[in-house]
C-alpha positions as CSV (number, residue, x, y, z in Angstrom):
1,X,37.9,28.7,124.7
2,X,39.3,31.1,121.9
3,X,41.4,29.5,119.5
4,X,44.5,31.5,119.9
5,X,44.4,30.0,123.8
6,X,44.0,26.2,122.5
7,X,47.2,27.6,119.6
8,X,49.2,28.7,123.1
9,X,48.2,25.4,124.7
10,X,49.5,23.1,121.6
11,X,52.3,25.5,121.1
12,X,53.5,24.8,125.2
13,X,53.3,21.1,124.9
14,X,55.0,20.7,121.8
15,X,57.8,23.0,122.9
16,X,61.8,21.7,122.7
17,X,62.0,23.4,126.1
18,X,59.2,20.9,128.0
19,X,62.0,20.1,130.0
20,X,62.2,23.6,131.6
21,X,58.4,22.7,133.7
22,X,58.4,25.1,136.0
23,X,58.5,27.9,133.4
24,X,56.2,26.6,131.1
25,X,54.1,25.7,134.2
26,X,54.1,29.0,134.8
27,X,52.9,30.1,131.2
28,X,50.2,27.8,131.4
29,X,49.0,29.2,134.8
30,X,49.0,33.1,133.4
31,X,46.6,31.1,130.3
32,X,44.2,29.9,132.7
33,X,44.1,32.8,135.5
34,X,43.7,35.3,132.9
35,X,41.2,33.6,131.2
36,X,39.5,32.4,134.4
37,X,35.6,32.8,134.4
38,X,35.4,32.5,130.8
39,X,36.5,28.5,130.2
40,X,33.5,25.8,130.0
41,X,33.7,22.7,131.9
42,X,35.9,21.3,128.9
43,X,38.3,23.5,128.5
44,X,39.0,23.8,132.5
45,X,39.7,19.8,132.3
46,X,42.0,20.3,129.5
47,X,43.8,22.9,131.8
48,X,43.5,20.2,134.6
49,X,45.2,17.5,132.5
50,X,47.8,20.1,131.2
51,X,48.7,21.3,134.8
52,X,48.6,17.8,136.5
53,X,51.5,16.8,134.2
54,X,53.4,19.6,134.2
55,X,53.4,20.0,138.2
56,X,55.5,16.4,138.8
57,X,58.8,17.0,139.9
58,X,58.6,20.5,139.7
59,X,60.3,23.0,142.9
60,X,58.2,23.7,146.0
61,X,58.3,27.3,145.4
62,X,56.7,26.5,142.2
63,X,54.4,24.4,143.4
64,X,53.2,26.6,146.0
65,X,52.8,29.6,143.6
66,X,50.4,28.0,141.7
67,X,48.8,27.4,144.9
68,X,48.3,30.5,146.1
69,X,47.3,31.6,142.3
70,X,44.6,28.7,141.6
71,X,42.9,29.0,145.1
72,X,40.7,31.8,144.8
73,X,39.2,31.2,141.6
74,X,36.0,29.9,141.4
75,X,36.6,27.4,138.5
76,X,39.8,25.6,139.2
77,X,40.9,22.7,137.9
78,X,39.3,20.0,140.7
79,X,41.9,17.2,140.3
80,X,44.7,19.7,140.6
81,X,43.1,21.2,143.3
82,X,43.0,18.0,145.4
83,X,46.8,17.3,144.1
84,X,47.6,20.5,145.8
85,X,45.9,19.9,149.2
86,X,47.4,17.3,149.7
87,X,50.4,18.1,149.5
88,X,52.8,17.4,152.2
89,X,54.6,20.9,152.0
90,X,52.1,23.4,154.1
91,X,53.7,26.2,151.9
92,X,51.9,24.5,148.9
93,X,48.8,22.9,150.5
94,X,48.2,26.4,153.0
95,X,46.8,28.6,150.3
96,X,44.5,25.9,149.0
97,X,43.3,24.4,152.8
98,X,42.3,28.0,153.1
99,X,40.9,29.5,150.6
100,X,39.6,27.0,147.7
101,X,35.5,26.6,147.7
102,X,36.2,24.0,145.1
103,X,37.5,21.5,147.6
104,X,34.9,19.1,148.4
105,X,34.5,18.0,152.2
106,X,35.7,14.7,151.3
107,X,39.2,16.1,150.2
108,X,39.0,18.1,153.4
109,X,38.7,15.2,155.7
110,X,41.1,13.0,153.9
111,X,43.6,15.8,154.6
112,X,43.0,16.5,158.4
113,X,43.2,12.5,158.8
114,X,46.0,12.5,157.5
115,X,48.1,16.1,157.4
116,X,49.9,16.7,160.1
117,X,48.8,20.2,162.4
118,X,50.1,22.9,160.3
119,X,47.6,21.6,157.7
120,X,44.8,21.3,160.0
121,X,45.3,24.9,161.0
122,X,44.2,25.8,157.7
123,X,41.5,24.1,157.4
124,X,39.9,25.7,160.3
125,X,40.5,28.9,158.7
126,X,38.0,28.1,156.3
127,X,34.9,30.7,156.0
128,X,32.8,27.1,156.2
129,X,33.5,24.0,158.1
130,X,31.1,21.1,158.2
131,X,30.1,18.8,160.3
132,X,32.5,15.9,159.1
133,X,35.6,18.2,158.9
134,X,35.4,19.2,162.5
135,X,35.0,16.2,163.8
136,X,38.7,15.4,162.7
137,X,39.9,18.8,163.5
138,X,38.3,18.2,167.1
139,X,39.9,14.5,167.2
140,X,43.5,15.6,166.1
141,X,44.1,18.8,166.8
142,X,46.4,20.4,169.0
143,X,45.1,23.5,171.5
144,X,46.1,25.9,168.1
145,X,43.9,24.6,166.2
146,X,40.9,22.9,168.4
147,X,41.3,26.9,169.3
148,X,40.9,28.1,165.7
149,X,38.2,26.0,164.8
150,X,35.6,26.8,168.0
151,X,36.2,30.7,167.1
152,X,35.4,29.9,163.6
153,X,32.0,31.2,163.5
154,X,31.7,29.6,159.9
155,X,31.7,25.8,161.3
156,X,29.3,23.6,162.7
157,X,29.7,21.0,165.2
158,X,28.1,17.5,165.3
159,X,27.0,16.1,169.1
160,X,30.6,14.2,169.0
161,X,32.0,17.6,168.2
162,X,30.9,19.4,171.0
163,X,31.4,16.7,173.2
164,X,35.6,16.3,172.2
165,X,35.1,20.6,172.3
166,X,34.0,20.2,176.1
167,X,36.1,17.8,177.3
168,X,39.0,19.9,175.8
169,X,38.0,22.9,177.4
170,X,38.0,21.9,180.7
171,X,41.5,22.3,181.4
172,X,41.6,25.3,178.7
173,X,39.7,28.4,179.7
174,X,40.2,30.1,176.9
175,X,38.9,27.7,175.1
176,X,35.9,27.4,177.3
177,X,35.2,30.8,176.6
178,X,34.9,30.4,172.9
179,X,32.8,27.9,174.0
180,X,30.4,29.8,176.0
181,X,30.6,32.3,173.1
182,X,29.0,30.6,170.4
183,X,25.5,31.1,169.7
184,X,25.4,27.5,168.6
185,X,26.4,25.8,171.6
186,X,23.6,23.8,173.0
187,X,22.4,24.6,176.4
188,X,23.5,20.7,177.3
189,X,26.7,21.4,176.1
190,X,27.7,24.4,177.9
191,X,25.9,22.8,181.5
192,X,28.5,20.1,180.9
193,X,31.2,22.9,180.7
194,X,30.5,24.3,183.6
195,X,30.5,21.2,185.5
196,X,33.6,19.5,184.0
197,X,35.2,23.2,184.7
198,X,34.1,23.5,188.0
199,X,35.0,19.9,188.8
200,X,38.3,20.2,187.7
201,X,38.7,23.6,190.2
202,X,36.9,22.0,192.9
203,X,39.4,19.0,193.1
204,X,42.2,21.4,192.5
205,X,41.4,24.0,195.1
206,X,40.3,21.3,197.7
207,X,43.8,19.1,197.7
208,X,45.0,22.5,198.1
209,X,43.0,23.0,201.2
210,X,40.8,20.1,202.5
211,X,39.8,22.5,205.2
212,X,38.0,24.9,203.1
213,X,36.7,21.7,200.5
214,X,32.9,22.6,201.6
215,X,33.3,26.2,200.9
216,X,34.6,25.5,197.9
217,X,32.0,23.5,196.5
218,X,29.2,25.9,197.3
219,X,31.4,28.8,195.5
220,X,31.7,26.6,192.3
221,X,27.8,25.8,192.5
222,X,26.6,29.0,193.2
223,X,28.8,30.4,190.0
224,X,28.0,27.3,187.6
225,X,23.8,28.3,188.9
226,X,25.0,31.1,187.4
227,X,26.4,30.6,184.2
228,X,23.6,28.1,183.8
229,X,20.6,30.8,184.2
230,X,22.3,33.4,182.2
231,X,23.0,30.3,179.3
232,X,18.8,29.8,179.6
233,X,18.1,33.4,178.8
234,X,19.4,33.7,175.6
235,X,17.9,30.6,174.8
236,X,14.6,30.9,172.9
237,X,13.7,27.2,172.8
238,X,14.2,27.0,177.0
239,X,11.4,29.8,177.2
240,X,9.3,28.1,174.7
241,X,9.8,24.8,176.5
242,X,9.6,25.8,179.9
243,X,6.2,27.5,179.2
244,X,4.9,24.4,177.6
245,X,6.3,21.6,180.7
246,X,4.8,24.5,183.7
247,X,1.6,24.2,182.0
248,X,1.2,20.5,181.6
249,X,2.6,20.5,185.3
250,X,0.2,23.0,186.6
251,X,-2.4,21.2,185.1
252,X,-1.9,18.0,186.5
253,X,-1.1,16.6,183.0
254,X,2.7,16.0,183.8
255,X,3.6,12.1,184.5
256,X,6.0,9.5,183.7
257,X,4.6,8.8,179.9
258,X,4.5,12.6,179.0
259,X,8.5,12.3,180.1
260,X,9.2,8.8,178.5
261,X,8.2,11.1,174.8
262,X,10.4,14.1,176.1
263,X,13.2,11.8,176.2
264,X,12.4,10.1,172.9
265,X,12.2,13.3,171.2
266,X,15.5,14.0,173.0
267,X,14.3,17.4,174.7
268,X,17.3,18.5,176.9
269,X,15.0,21.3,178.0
270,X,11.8,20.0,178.3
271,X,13.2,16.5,180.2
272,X,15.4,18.7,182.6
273,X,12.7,21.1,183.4
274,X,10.3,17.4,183.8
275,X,12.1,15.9,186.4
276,X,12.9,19.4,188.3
277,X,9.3,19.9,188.7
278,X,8.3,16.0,189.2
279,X,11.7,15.6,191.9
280,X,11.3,19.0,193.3
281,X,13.9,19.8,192.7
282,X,16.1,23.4,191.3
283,X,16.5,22.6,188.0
284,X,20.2,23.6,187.9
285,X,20.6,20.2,189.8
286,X,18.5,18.4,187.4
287,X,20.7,19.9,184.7
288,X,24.2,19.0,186.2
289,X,23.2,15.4,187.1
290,X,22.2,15.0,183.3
291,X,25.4,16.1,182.1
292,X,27.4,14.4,184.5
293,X,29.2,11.0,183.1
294,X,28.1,8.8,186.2
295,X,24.2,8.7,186.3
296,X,24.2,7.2,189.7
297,X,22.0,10.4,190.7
298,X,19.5,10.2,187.6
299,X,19.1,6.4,188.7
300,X,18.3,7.7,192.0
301,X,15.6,10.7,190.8
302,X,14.4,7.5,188.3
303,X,13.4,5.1,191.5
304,X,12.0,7.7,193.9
305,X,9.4,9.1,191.2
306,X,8.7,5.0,190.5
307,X,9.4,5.1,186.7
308,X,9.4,1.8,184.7
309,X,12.9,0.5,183.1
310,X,11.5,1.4,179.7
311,X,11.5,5.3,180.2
312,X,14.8,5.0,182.8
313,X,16.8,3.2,179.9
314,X,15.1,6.0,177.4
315,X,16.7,9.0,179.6
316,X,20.3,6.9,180.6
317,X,20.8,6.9,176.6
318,X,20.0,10.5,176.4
319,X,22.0,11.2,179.4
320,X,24.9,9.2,177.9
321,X,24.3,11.6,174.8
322,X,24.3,14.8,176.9
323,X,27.7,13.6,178.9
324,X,29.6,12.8,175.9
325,X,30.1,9.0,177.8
326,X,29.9,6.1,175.4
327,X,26.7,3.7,175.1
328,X,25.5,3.6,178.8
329,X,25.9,-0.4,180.8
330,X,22.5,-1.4,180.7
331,X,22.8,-4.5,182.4
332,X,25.0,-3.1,185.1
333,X,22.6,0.2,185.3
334,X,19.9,-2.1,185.4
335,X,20.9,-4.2,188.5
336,X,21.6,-0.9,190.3
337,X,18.0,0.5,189.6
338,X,16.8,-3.5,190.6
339,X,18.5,-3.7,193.6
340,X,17.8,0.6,195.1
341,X,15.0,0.4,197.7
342,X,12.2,3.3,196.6
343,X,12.2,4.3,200.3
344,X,15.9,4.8,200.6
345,X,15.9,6.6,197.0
346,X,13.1,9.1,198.2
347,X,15.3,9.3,201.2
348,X,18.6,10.3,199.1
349,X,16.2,12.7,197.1
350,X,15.4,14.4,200.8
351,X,18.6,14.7,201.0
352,X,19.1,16.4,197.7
353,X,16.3,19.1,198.3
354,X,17.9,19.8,201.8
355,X,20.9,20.2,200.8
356,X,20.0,23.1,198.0
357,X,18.2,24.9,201.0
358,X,21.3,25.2,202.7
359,X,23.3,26.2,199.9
360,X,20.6,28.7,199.1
């Protein structure tokens, strides 16, 4: 740092007029951003420790102008930076939620915990979200800024993500279409969209008219069938799996052990397209009975093809994964698989396959 800066420095903190801190804060401000880019790590601390103390008790509008000053430079002071993002005034704490690349994601979660939404509508204006940030935003946003953050096509969404994303957008269809929009979104992910959507405007549009109930649900399948083939055409690792499971299936190498490592490996692809060709069955129904949060009809496609508990409790925690349902009742699973007669789940898979001929 030249010495004339370190003389200005000394100079400010030795003045009779420390009193007056939002002018001096000022002055010390104009120091650092017109010297920004050329301070080593030492001197920005110094500036830290000078600017921590001379920001208590100072105005908002002061505050917030040093906000919007500090947060696009590259070497801000860190522990001001946090003091800022913090803060409870979204005036102050906007320009910082937004813009800073200094903030560390632990800062930015410990504000969307505990900020309230005008805060976490910042954050998801941020050029990069991780993981761990939009969880929270997920958790405790309102539509604004659940909104925000799905168009943001700088984050990235954990499995919890996407599931709190679905189950937001099922009543929201804007938000559905954000969904649908990202190139992110795993096939899984957007099957479970279209079936919590379409459930929700099945059930709406039958108690509206119980007459027409039957029509209704082969409208909704036929569009979700769809959505789901145009979702697997734009999806280079369905075509790569789908290639791989015909194969093994043409070649009679396609049983219960090759699924049980599918499911391991937590395939959505290759386990759906598995039991589609194993049950017979149009994989768009294989697809929706994964996503759905009962498994009662996975059970039943587990008994007729005569799979072992082992690789049945393998595919109900993936399924549970897929559905965004918590950790699947084992015991209570278990007793239902125990107790369901093969014959009468071959019989209920009959019915399945029957059924899909006369909707087709």
């Amino acid at each position: 740092m030249p010495n004339d800066v370190l003389h200005q420095l000394e100079d400010i903190l030795a003045s009779r007029y420390v009193s007056r801190r939002a002018e001096i804060l000022e002055r010390v401000t104009d120091l650092f951003v017109f010297g920004s880019g050329k301070f080593n790590e030492e001197h920005v601390d110094l500036f830290d420790h000078v600017l921590f103390k001379l920001l208590d008790n100072v105005a908002i509008a002061a505050r917030a102008q040093l906000g919007s000053r500090l947060a696009g430079l590259p070497d801000a002071p860190l522990r001001l930076l946090r003091l800022l993002a913090s803060d409870e005034t979204i005036a102050v704490a906007g320009p910082v939620l937004r813009q800073s690349d200094r903030l560390d994601e632990e800062t930015l979660v410990a504000t969307a915990q505990t900020r309230g939404q005008e805060h976490l509508l910042a954050i998801s204006d941020r050029k990069i979200l991780t993981e761990s940030v939009t969880d929270v935003l997920v958790d405790r946003g309102n539509q604004a800024v659940v909104s925000n953050t799905a168009n943001n096509g700088g984050a990235r969404f954990s499995d919890h993500g996407f599931s709190g994303l679905v189950t937001k957008a099922s009543d929201d269809p804007n938000l559905a279409l954000k969904l649908w929009s990202r190139p992110d979104s795993p096939r899984e992910v957007l099957v479970r969209l279209f079936v919590e959507a379409s459930d929700a405007v099945r059930s709406q549009l039958a108690s509206a008219d119980a007459a027409r109930a039957e029509i209704v649900e082969r409208a909704v399948a036929q569009a979700s069938d769809q959505l789901q083939a145009a979702a697997r055409t734009r999806s280079a690792d369905f075509v790569t799996a789908k290639d791989y499971v015909e194969l093994l299936h043409a070649t009679g190498q396609l049983h219960e052990a090759q699924l049980h490592s599918f499911a391991k490996e937590g395939s959505f692809d290759k386990v759906t397209l598995a039991l589609a060709l194993m049950c017979k069955l149009p994989l768009d129904v294989v697809e929706r009975a994964f996503v759905r949060k009962q498994p009662d009809q996975l059970l039943v496609l587990a008994k007729a093809l005569d799979l072992s508990w082992v690789t049945t409790t393998t595919l109900l925690f993936m399924q549970a994964n897929a559905s965004g349902s918590a950790r699947p009742q084992l015991d209570q699973h278990l007793a239902s698989f125990s107790q369901m007669q093969p014959r009468t789940a071959q019989s209920t898979l009959q019915s399945y396959r029957t059924r899909q001929r006369a909707a087709d």
